[in-house]
N, C-alpha and C positions, 0 to 999 in steps of 0.2 A: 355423310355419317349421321345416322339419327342420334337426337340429342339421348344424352344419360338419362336414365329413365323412361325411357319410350322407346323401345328394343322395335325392330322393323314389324308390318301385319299388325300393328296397334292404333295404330293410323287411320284416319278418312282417306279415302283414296285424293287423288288430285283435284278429278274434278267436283267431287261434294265440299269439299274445300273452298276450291272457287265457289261454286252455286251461294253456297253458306255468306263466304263475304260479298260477291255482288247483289246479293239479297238486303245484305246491312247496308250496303253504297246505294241502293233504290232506297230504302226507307230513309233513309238521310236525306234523301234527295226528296221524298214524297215530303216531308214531315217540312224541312228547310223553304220548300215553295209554298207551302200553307201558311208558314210564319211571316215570312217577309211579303205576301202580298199585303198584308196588314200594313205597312208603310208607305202603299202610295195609293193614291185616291181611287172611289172608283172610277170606273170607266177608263182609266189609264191606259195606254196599251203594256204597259209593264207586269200593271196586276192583271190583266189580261194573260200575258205570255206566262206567268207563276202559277195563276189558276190551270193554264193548260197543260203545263210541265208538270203540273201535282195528279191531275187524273191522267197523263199517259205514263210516267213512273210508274204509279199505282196498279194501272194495268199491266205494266209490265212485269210486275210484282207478281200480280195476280197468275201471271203466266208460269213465272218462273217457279213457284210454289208445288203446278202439280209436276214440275223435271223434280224438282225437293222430294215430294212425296214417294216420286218413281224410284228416283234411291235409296230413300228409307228403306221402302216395301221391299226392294230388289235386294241389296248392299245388306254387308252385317255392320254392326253398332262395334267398334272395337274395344276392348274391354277396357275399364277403368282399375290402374292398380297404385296404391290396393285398394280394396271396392269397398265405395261407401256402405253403410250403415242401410237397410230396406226402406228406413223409412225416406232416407234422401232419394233411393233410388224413384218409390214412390213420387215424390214431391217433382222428380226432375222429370218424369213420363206426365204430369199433371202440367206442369208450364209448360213442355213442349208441346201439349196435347193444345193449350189452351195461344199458344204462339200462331202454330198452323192453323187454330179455326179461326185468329185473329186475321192471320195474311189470305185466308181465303174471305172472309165476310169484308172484309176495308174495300177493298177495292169494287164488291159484286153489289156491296152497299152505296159506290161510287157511281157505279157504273146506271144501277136502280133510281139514284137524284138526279142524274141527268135527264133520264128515258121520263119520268115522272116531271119531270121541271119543262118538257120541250125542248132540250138543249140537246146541240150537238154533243157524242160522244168520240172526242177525238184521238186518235193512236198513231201517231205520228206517221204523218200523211193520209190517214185511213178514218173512214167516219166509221163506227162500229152504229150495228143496228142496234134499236132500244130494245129493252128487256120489258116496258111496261108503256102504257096508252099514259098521255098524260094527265096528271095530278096532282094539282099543287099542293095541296092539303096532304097528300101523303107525300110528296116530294120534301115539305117542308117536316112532318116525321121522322121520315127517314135522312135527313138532314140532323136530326138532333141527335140520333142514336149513331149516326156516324163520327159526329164530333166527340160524344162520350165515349162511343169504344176508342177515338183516336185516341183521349189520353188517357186512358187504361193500356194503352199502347207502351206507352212514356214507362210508363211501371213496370209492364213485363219484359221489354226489352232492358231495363233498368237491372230488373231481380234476373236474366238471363246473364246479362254481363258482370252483375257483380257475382251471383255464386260459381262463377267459370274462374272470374279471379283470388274467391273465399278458397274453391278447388287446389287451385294453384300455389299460393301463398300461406295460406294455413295448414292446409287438410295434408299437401304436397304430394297429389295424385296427381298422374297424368289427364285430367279433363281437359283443360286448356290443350297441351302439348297436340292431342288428337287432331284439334281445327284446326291447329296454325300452318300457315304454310313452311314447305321445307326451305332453309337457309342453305345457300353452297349445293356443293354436290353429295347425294345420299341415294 
């Protein structure tokens, strides 16, 4: 039974659903291996295995983004009742606009400091080929604007989850209801 207030056809289908949260369980995953290599020295094989867990997540990220996009583009958007104000609608096409150029540049900008740096690019079990001749000078560039957009990361993911629960909690539209997944049988 769908919950009260989310009448059936309001919904993300099943698997945008999924996509949507194992997108959040990779970013978790990307973000959590970057952090915690900071705790052990270098050259560890620990920080080792963290740094390489953070660019095949990331890749994997990178992957899953254009199945993301293929349902956007393909899928309808179910509607939000009752429907915010234009200008939120606005605001919410602009973060999500600005999410997807984030999950496609993180990773291609990942992908760019390895090929630049001489470093294997690894994908679990698979060495991917480089995207650029190397260069350290621009490896170490593109290094810096990767780390800045990582936390401009922190924020947008931040302002995505909180107005999903401003939605929910204040406004008491179905926005949230949409993503979650279904509880019991419905």
């Amino acid at each position: 039974m769908e919950k009260q207030g989310n009448p059936a056809g309001e919904r993300y289908t099943g698997l945008s659903i999924g996509v949507h949260w194992l997108t959040l369980a990779l970013l978790v995953g990307v973000y959590a291996c970057i952090e915690l290599r900071e705790f052990f020295p270098r050259g560890s094989g620990t920080r080792q295995a963290l740094a390489s867990w953070h660019y095949m997540l990331g890749l994997a990220t990178f992957a899953l983004v254009f199945l993301r996009l293929a349902f956007r583009i393909a899928g309808r958007t179910p509607p939000i009742h009752p429907a915010p104000p234009l200008w939120q609608q606005r605001l919410a096409g602009l973060v999500h606009l600005a999410l997807y150029a984030f999950l496609v540049a993180m990773p291609l900008l990942g992908w760019l400091i390895l090929s630049t740096a001489n470093e294997p690019v690894p994908f679990f079990g698979v060495q991917l080929p480089p995207l650029a001749a190397p260069d350290r000078a621009l490896s170490h560039n593109l290094e810096e604007i990767h780390e800045t957009i990582g936390t401009v990361g922190y924020y947008l993911i931040g302002l995505h989850a909180a107005a999903a629960l401003f939605h929910h909690y204040f406004m008491r539209d179905n926005t949230l209801l949409r993503m979650l997944p279904r509880h019991g049988r419905g």
